[in-house]
C-alpha positions as CSV (number, residue, x, y, z in Angstrom):
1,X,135.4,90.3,132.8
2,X,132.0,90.6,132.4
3,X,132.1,94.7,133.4
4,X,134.4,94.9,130.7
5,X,132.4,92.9,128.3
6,X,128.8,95.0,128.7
7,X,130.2,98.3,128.0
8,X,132.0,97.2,124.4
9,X,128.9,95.2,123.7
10,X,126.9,98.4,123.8
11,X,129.5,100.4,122.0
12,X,129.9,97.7,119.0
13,X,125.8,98.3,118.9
14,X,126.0,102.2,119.1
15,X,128.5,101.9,116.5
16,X,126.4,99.5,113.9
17,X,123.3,102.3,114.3
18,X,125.2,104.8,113.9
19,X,127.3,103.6,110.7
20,X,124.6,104.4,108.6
21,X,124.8,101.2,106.7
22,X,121.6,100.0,105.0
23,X,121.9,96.2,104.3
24,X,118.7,97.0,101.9
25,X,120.4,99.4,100.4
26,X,124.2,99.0,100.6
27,X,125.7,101.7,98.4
28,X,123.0,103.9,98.9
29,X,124.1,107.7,99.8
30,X,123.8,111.5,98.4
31,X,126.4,112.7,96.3
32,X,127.8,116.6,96.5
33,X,129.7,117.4,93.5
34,X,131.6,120.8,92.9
35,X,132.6,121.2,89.5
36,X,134.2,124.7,88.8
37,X,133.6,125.8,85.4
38,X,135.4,129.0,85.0
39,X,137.9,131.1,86.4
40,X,137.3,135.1,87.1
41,X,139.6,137.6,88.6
42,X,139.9,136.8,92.5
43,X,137.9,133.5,91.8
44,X,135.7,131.0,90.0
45,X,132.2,129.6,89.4
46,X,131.2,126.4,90.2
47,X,128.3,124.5,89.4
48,X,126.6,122.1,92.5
49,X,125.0,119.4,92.0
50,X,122.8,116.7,94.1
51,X,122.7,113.8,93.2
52,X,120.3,110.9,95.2
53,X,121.4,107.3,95.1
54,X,119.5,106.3,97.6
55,X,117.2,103.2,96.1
56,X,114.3,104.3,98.4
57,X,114.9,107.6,100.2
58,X,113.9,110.8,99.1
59,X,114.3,114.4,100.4
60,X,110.7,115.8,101.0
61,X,109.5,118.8,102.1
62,X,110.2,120.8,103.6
63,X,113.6,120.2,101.9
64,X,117.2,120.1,101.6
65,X,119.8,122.5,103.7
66,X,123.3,122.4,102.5
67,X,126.4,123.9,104.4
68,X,130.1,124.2,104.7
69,X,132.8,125.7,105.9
70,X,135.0,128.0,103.5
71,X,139.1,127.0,103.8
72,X,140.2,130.7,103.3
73,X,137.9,133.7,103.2
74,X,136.3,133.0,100.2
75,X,132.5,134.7,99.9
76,X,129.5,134.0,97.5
77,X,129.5,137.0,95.2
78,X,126.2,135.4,93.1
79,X,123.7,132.3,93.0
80,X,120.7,131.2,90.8
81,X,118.9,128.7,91.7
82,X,119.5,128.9,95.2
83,X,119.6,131.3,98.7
84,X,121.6,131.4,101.3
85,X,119.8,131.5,104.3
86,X,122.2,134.2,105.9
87,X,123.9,136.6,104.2
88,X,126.7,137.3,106.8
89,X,128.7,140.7,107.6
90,X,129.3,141.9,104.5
91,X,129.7,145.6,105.5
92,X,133.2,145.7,104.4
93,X,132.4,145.0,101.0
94,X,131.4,148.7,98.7
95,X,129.1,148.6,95.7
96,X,128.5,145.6,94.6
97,X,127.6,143.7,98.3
98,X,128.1,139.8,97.8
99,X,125.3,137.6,98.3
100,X,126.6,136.0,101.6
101,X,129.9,136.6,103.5
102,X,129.6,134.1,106.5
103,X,132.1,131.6,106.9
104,X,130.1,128.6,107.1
105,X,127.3,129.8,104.4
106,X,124.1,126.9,104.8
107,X,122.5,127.1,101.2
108,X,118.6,126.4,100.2
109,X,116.9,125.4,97.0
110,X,114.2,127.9,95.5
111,X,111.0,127.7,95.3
112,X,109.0,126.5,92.4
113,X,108.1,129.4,90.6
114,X,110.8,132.0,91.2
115,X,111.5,134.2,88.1
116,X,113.4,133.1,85.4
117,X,116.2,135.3,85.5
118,X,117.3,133.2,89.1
119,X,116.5,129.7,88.0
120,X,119.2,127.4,86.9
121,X,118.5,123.5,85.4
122,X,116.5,121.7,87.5
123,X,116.7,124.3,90.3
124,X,113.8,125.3,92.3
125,X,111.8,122.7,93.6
126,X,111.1,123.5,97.0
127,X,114.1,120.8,98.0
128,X,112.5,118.3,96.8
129,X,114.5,115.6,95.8
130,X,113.7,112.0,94.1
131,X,116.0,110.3,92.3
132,X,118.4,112.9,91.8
133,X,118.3,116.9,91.8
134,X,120.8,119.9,91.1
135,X,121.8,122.7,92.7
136,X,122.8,126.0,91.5
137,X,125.6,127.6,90.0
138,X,127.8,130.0,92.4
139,X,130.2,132.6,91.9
140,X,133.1,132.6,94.5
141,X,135.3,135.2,95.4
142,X,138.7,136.0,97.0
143,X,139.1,132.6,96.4
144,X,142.0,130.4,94.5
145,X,142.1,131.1,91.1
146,X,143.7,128.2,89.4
147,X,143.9,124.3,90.3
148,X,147.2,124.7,92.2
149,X,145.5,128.3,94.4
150,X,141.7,126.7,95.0
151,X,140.9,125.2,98.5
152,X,138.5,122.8,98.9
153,X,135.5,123.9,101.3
154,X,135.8,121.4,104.3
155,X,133.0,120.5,106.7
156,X,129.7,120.2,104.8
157,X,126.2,119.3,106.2
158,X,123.4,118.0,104.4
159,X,120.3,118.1,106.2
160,X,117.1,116.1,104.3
161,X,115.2,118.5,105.9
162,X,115.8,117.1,109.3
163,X,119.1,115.8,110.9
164,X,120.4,112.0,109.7
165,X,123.1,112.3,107.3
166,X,126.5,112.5,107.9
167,X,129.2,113.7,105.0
168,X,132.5,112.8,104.6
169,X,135.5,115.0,103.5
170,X,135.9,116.1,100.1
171,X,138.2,114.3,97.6
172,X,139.4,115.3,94.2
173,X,138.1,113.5,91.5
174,X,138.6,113.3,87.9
175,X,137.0,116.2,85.9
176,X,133.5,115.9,85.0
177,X,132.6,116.1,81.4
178,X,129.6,118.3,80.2
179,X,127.4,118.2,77.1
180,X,126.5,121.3,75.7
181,X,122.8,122.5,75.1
182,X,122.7,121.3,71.6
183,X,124.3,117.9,72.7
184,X,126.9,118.5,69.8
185,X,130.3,119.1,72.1
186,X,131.6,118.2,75.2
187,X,133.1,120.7,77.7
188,X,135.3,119.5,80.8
189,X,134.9,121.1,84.4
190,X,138.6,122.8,85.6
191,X,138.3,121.1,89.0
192,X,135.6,118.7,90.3
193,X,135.1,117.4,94.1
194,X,133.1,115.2,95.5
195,X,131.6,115.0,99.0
196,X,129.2,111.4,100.0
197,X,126.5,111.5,102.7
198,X,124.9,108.8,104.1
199,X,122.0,108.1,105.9
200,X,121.5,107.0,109.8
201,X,118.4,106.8,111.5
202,X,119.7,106.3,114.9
203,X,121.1,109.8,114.1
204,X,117.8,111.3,112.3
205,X,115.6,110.9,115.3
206,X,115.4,109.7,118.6
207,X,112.3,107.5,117.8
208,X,110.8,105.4,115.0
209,X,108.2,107.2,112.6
210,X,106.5,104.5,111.7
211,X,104.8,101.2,113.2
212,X,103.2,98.2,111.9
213,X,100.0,96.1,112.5
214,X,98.7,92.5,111.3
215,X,95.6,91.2,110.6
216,X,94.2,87.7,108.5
217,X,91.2,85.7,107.3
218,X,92.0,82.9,110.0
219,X,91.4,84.9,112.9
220,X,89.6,87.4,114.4
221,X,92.0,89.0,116.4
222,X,93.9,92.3,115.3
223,X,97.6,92.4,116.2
224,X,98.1,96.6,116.7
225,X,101.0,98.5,116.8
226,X,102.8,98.2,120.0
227,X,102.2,100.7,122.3
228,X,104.4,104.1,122.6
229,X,106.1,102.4,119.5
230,X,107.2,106.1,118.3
231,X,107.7,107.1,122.3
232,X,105.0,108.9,123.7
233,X,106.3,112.3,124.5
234,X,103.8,113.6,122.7
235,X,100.8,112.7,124.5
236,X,100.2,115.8,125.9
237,X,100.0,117.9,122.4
238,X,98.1,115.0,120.5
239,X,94.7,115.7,119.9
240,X,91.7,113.2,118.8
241,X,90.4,113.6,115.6
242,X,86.8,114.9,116.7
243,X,88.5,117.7,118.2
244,X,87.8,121.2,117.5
245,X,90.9,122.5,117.0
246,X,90.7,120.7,113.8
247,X,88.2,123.1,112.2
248,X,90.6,125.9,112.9
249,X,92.2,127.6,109.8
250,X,95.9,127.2,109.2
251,X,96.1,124.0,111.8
252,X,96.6,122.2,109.0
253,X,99.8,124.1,107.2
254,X,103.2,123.0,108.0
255,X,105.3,124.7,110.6
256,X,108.8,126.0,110.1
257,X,110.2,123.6,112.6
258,X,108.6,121.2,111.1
259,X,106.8,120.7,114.2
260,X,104.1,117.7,114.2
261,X,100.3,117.4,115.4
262,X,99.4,113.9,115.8
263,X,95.9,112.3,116.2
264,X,95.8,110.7,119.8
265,X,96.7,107.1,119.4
266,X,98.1,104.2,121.8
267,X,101.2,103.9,119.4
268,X,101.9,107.6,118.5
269,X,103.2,107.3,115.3
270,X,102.9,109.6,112.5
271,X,102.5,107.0,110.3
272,X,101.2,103.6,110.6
273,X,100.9,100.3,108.1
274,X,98.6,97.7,108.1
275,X,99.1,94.1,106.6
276,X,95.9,92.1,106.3
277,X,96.5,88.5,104.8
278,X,92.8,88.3,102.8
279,X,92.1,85.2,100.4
280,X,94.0,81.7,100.3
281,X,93.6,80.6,96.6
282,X,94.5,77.1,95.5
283,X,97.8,78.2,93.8
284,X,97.8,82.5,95.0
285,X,97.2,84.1,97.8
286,X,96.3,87.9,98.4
287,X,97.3,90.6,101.2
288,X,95.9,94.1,101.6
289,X,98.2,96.6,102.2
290,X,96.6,100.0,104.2
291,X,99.3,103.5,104.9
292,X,97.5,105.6,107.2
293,X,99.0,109.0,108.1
294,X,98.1,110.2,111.4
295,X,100.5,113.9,111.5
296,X,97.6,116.9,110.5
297,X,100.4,119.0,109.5
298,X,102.4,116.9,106.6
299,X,101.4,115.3,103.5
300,X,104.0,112.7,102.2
301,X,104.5,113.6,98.7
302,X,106.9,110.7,96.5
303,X,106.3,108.1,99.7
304,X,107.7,105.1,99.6
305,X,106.9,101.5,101.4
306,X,109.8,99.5,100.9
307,X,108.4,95.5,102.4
308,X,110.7,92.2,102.9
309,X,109.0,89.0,102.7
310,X,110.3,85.5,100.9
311,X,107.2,85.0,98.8
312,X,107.9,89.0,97.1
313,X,110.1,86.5,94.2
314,X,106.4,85.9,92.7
315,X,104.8,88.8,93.1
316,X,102.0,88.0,90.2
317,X,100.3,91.2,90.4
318,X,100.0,95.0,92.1
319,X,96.5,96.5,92.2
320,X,96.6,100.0,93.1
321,X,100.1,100.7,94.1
322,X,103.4,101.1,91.7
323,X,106.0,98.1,92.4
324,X,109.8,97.3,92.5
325,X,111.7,94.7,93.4
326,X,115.2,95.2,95.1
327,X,117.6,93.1,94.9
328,X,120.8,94.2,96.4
329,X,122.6,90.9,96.5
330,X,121.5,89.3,93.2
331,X,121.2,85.6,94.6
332,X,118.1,86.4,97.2
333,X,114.8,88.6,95.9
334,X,112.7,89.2,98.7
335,X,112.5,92.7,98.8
336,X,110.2,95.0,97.0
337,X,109.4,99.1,96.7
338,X,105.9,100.1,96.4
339,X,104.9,103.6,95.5
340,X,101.7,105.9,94.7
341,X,100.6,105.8,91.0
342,X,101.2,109.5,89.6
343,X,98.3,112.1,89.8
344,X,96.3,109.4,91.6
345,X,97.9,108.5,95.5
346,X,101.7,109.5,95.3
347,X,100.5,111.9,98.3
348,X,99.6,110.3,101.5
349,X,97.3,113.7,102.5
350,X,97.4,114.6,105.9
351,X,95.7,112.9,108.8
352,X,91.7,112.6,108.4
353,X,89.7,110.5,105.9
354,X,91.6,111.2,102.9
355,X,94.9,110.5,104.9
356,X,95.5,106.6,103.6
357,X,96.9,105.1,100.4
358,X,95.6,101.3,100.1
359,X,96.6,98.1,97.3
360,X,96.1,94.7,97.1
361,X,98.8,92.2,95.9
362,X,98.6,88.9,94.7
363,X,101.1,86.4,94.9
364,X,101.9,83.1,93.5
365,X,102.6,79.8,96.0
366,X,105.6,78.0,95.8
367,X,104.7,74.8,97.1
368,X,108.3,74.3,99.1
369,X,108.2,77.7,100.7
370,X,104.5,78.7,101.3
371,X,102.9,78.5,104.7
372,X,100.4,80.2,107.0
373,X,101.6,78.7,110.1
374,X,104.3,80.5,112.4
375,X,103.4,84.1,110.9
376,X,105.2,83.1,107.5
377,X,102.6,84.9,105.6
378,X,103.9,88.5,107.8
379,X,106.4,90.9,106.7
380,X,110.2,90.7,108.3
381,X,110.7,94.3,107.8
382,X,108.8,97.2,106.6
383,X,110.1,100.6,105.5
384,X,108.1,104.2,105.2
385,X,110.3,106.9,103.4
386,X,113.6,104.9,104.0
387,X,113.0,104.3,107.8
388,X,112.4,101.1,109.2
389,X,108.7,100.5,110.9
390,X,108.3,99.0,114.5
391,X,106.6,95.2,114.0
392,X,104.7,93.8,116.9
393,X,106.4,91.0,119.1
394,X,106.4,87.6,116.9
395,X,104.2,85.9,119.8
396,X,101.4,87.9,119.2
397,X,101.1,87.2,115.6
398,X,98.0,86.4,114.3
399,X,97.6,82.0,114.5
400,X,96.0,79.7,112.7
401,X,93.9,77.4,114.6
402,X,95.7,75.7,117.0
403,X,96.4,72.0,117.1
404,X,93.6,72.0,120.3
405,X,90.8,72.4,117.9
406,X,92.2,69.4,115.7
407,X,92.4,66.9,118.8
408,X,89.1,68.1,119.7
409,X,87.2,67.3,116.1
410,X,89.6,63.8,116.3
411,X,87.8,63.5,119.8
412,X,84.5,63.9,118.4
413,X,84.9,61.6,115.4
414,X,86.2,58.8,118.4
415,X,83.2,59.3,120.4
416,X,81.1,58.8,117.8
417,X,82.5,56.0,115.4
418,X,81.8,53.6,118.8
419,X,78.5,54.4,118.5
420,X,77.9,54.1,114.9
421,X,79.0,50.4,114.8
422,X,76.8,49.8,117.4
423,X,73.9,51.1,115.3
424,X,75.5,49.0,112.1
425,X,75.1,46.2,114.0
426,X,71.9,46.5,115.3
427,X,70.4,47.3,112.5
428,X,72.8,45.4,110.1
């Protein structure tokens, strides 16, 4: 029974990672829709868009990849505000060549900065997507030509830039309504589908990314990351940060595999958060939050830390960060986002000494709930950029002082109060 047991244990937990459910953020999840707004002779044009409802999650650099897999042999006769990344064998085609011809056409946003004859709204921002973004229009040939002709693409692929979402199939939804420019009429898409992605970070990398240490007023010990918390692999390319490969120009610039270089550390994460528990007021007490960023090739642009601790239902007051509180199930609000102030630490710069965003936070006690003792006063879960951190082991927390200490003053005091009435009453 119990050989039977193991291996459906371990496929019940493969299965939960893999699910890409978020109980922080359970209806969170990336949105392709395919609206077709006209019809032309052998096809149609269609207008993309992504949209992010992820609470916490954004696509950085070096951005989005889209793909799919045409139903027929449709091809992409035009694009703004987009590129495909291959064009395909297109040889076939005379005069006018189409912009790609593969089957399974993978699709990038433009660059900031592209000429405005390509761009299309709220195109061409590297990839870069925060709460939401939008893709281009595309014209599609030898393709269906009216609702009843038109086959939906099948197959699609979202990578954010790196691997971790998975999309479903397409469905037909109801058409989506448009303003126009002017706001003074609506228009209605011909067709309109809809393809959801979600998020798994079992899927998006073999490792955590991020790791978490603990410090306090009450003791002098420093709880550090566990070791290898983000694998060690890459001990042999990390490189300490006196080194002189560091003065070397273009170490610094992002590679296109996205390829890391990591400062030498016992934990080998990229990224790395510190939670110091600082002051014990009579009615507040105050933490120090610290992000360092350890990778010399990647500065986080639009980070979030996303934190869970009871005592975040009184948070009084956020000193240098921008604050959220999420509350996914309406009765329990201990959950919070926390995010760089614009144009003064949204970017956590690369490894080196500007590479750390730091705030303070004060909080009000609640007299039922509040505690140092037992590690109370230390995050349950902490999230960089929408993946979940590596906490140290619970027993190595720092502690208060421990009850030793107290039976030692009490054996002090018992020593001494013997003595003291002997004095009283020799002297009485």
């Amino acid at each position: 029974m119990i050989r039977i047991a193991v291996p459906i244990v371990s496929l019940l937990l493969l299965f939960t990672c893999a699910a890409a459910y978020d109980p922080l953020d359970p209806t969170g999840n990336i949105t392709i829709k395919w609206d077709i707004v006209s019809w032309t002779a052998d096809g149609y044009t269609a207008v993309v868009t992504l949209n992010n409802f992820q609470l916490y999650r954004h696509i950085m650099n070096p951005g989005w990849t889209m793909g799919w897999t045409w139903a027929k042999k449709e091809v992409i006769w035009a694009m703004n505000g987009a590129q495909a990344t291959e064009q395909g064998d297109c040889s076939k085609f005379k005069g006018n060549i189409p912009h790609s011809c593969k089957k399974t056409p993978t699709v990038v946003d433009l660059l900031p900065g592209v000429p405005y004859n390509q761009q299309f709204t709220n195109c061409c921002k590297g990839g870069v997507v925060a709460a939401w973004g939008q893709d281009p229009s595309i014209s599609v040939g030898q393709a269906g030509t009216s609702n009843k002709t038109v086959k939906v693409p099948k197959n699609f692929t979202l990578l954010g830039p790196g691997p971790g979402y998975t999309c479903g199939p397409a469905k037909v939804v109801p058409s989506t309504k448009f303003l126009t420019p002017d706001l003074r009429r609506k228009t209605q898409a011909l067709m309109t589908w809809n393809v959801t992605c979600t998020y798994s970070q079992f899927l998006a990398r073999k490792h955590p990314s991020c790791c978490v240490s603990l410090s306090s007023f009450y003791n002098d010990t420093i709880t550090p990351c566990p070791s290898c918390a983000c694998g060690c692999e890459n001990k042999h390319t990390c490189v300490n940060n006196d080194a002189k490969i560091l003065s070397m120009a273009g170490i610094h610039k992002p590679r296109k595999d996205n390829t890391s270089l990591l400062q030498c550390t016992h934990h080998m994460c990229p990224v790395r958060v510190h939670w110091h528990v600082k002051t014990n007021y009579k009615e507040y007490w105050r933490v120090k939050v610290s992000v360092t960023n350890f990778n010399y090739r990647m500065n986080y642009t639009l980070w979030t830390l996303v934190v869970q601790h009871p005592n975040l239902n009184n948070v009084t007051q956020v000193f240098s960060f921008d604050y959220k509180p999420l509350v996914p199930y309406e009765s329990i609000n201990d959950t919070g986002m926390f995010y760089g102030m614009k144009f003064f630490n949204d970017v956590l710069m690369e490894a080196g000494p500007l590479g750390n965003v730091q705030s303070e936070l004060l909080l009000q006690k609640d007299a039922n709930t509040f505690s140092l003792r037992q590690g109370w006063a230390f995050p349950r879960k902490v999230y960089f950029n929408g993946d979940e951190c590596i906490l140290p082991s619970p027993d190595s927390y720092p502690f208060l002082p421990n009850s030793g200490r107290k039976s030692d003053f009490l054996g002090l005091w018992s020593t001494l109060i013997p003595g003291l009435l002997l004095v009283l009453l020799c002297f009485g």
